[in-house]
ROFISE-625515 format. One record per residue (C-alpha): y, x, z; residue number from 0. Coordinates in nm, 3 decimals. Each point is the difference from the previous one (the first is absolute). Layout:
<rs>
Y, X, Z, NUM
...
</rs>
This chain:
<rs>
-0.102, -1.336, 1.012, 0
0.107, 0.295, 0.182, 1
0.212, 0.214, -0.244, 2
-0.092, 0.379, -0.049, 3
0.208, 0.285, -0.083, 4
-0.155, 0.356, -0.133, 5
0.186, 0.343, -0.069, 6
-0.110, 0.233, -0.286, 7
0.081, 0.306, -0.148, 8
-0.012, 0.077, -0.337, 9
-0.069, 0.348, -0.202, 10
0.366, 0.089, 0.021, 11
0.033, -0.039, 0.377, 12
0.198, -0.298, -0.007, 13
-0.078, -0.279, 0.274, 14
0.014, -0.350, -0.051, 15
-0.011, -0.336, 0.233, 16
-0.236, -0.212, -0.172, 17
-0.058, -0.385, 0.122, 18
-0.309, -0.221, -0.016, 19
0.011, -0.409, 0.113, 20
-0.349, 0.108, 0.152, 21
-0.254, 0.222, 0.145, 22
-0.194, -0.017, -0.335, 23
0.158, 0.326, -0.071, 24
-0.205, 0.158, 0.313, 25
-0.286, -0.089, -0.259, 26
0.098, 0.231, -0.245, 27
0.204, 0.273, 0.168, 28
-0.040, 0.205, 0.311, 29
0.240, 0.196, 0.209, 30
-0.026, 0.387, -0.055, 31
-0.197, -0.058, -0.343, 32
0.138, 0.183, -0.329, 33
-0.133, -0.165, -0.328, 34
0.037, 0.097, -0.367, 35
0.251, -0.143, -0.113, 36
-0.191, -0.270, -0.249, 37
-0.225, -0.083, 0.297, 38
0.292, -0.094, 0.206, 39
0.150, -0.230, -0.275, 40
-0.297, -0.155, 0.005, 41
-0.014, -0.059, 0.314, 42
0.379, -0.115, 0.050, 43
-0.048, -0.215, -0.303, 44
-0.309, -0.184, 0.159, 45
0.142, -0.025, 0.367, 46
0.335, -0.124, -0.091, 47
-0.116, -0.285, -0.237, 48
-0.251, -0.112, 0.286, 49
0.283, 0.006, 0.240, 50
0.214, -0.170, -0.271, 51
-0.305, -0.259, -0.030, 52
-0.066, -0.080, 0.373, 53
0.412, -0.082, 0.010, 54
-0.077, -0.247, -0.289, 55
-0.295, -0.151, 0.169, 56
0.171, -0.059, 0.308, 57
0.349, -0.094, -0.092, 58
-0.048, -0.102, -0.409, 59
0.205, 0.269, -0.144, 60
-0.010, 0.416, -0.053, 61
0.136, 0.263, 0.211, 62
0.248, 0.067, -0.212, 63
0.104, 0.321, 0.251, 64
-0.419, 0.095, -0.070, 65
0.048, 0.008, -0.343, 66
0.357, 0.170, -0.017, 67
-0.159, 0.313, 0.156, 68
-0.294, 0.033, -0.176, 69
0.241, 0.021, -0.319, 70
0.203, 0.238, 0.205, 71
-0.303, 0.199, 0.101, 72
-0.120, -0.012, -0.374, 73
0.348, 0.085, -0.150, 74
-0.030, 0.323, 0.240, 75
-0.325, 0.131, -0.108, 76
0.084, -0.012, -0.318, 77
0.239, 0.278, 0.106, 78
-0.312, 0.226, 0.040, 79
-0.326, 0.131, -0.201, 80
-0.358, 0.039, 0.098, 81
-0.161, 0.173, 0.190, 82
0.260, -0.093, 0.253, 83
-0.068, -0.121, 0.357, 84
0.177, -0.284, 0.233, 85
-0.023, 0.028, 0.384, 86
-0.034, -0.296, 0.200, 87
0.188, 0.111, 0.297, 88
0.039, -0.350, 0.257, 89
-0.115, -0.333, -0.022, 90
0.132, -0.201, 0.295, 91
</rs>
């Protein structure tokens, strides 16, 4: 399960590392793409627990890394207020 890693931007400028346990996230997010900022929760919320999922499948338990940065990601956006918009930057 190759592990993926994605950088984003969010309204304020900031930049931020995120990590996935898998591609999934190429599912839901695309390099060079801005999104509103409920549309890329959405997104992150879905990818992550799939990613989270497919760890489970394979080894029996959670990605608990997965699910500690969708809270982070969550805990950040609640820094900000619509209409707001998140830049996917990289996926690699």
């Amino acid at each position: 399960m190759p592990e993926t890693c994605f950088t984003i931007q969010w309204p304020d400028g900031q930049t931020e590392e995120c990590y996935s346990p898998s591609t999934v996230v190429r599912d839901f997010l695309s390099q060079g793409t801005t999104y509103p900022l409920d549309d890329f929760m959405v997104r992150c919320r879905i990818a992550l627990e799939k990613a989270s999922t497919r760890v489970e499948a394979k080894f029996g338990y959670r990605c608990s890394i997965a699910d500690a940065q969708l809270d982070k990601i969550e805990r950040h956006a609640r820094a900000f207020s619509a209409p707001a918009d998140v830049i996917c930057l990289s996926i690699t």
